[in-house]
N, C-alpha and C positions, 0 to 999 in steps of 0.2 A: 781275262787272266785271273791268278788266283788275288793277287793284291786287289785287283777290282771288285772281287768280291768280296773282300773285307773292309774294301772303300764304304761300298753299297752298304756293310750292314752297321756301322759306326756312325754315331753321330755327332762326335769333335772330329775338328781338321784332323789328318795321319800322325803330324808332327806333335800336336796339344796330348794326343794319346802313347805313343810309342817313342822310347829312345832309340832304337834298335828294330830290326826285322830280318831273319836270315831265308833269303827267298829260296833256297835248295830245302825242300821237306824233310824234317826227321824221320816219315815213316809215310807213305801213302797206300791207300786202299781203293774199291772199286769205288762207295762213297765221295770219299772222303781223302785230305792231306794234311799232315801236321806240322805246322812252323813254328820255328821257336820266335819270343819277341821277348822285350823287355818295356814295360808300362814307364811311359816316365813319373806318376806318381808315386815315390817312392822304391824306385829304382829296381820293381820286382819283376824276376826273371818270369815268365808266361808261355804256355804252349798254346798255340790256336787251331782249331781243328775246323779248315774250311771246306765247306761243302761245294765238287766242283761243280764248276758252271754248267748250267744245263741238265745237271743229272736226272732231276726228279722229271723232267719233258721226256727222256730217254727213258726214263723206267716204267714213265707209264705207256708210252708205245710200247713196250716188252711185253706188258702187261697185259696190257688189251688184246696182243696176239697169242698169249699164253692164255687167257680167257676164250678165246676162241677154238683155240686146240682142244683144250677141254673140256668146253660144252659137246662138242662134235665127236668128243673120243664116249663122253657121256652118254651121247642120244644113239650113238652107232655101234657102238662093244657093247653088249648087256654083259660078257664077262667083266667089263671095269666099274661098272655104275658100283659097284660094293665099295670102291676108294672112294668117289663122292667125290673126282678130280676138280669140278667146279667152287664146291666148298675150297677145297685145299688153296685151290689159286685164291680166295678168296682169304683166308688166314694167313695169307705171303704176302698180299698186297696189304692187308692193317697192318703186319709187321712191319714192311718196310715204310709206309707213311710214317709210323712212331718214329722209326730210327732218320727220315729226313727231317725229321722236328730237332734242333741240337739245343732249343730251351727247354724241351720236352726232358734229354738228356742231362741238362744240368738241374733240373728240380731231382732227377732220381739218383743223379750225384750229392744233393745236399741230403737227399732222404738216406743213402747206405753211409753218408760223413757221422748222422743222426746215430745209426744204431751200430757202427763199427767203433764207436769212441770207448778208448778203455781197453780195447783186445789187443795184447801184446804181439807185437811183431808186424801189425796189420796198418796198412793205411792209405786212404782214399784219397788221393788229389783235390783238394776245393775245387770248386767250380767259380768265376765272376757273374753271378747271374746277373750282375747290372750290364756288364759290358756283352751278354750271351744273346744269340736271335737262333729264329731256325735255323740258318745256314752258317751262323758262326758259334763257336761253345773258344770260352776261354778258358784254359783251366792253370793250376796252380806247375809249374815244369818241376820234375822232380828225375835228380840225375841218377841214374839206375843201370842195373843191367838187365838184358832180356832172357827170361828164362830160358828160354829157345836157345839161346844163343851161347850161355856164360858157361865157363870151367865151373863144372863141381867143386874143385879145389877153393874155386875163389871166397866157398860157402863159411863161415863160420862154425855152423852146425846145422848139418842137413836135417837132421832129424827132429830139434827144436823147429825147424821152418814149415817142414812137412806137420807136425803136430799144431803148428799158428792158423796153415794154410785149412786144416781139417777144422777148428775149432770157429775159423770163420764160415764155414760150410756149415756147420751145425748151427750158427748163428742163424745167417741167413733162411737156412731151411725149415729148423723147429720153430726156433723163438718167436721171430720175425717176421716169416713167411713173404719176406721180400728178398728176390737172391738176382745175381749177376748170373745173366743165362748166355751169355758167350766167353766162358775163363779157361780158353784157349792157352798155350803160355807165350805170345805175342801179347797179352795183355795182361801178362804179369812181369812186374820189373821189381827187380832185388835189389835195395840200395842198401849202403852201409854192410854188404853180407850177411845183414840178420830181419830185413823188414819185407813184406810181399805190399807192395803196391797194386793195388786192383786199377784198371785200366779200363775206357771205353764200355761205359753204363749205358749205351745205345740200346741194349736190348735186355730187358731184368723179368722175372716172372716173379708172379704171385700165386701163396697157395694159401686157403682160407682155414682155421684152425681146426673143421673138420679132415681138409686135403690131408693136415700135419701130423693129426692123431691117426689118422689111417697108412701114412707111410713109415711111421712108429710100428703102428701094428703088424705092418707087413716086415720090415727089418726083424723084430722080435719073432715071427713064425720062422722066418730063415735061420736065424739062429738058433732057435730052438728046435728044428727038425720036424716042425710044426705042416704037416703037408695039407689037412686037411685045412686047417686054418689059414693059409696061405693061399688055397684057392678060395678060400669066402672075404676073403678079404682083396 
């Protein structure tokens, strides 16, 4: 069960750590399910995002049979060897090894906490990296609406959010070169009608500041009607 795997990855008694546990998940995924709880030290409210049982045994049976497809779709179609289906399963399966690491996710939780301080309307849930392991991530509960889900109406100023929501985009991408590469809007939640919570840092890319000036470069030929410089670049 999922409580048992939260047993599993804590190291005080249930009771010494939590006031509270609401066993019905706020939100679940093919991963992954999230419970609210309450820490009894200092009575703060917490979402726990457990990883279900058995998942990473199932994925990598998947895996290995999707590796097998591939090599055979490889050695047998000379029209597909051009995808390099083998590489590909192989770029799926490092991705998802990173995302069943969820301490892996709270370092890259405390890294975008690092460079998002200071941007208006923007803000990243703490992560507990003492209480966090691979299979359990705690993080800070933050009451929200899902953008997915919420009345425009409910917005304060759409337009202020849409320009927070771009300004952190531009963070991430130029400045920084560390971005959230799944900001789907299940993993964005609007609390207060004027703040963008960024959600589930499971998967972030990186681009190196040559990557950055070059996709500068390429924005600027598009806008400038730049054709020939757009293809050299």
């Amino acid at each position: 069960s999922i409580k048992a795997v939260i047993q599993a990855n804590i190291t005080q008694p249930w009771d010494a750590l939590f006031l509270s546990f609401d066993a019905s998940p706020l939100a679940a995924a093919s991963l992954s399910q999230v419970h609210r709880a309450v820490l009894r030290q200092g009575a703060v409210d917490v979402v726990l995002k457990v990883q279900r049982p058995d998942i990473a045994t199932k994925i990598d049976r998947d895996l290995s049979i999707l590796e097998s497809i591939a090599e055979r779709m490889h050695q047998r179609l000379p029209e597909m060897r051009t995808y390099e289906l083998p590489r590909l399963v192989e770029l799926i399966k490092k991705s998802l090894e990173r995302e069943l690491d969820f301490s892996r996710e709270a370092r890259y939780v405390e890294i975008a906490r690092s460079h998002m301080q200071g941007l208006e309307g923007i803000h990243v849930p703490r992560a507990y990296m003492r209480l966090s392991t691979p299979q359990l991530l705690v993080m800070e509960f933050v009451d929200g609406q899902n953008l997915r889900t919420m009345d425009r109406n409910d917005l304060d100023d759409p337009a202020a959010l849409a320009r927070n929501g771009l300004a952190a985009t531009v963070k991430q991408l130029f400045e920084v070169g560390f971005f959230h590469a799944d900001p789907h809007p299940g993993n964005l939640l609007i609390s207060n009608g004027n703040t963008i919570n960024l959600l589930d840092w499971g998967m972030v890319g990186r681009l190196t500041p040559r990557d950055r000036h070059e996709v500068i470069d390429l924005i600027t030929a598009i806008v400038e009607k730049d054709s020939r410089g757009l293809v050299d670049i």
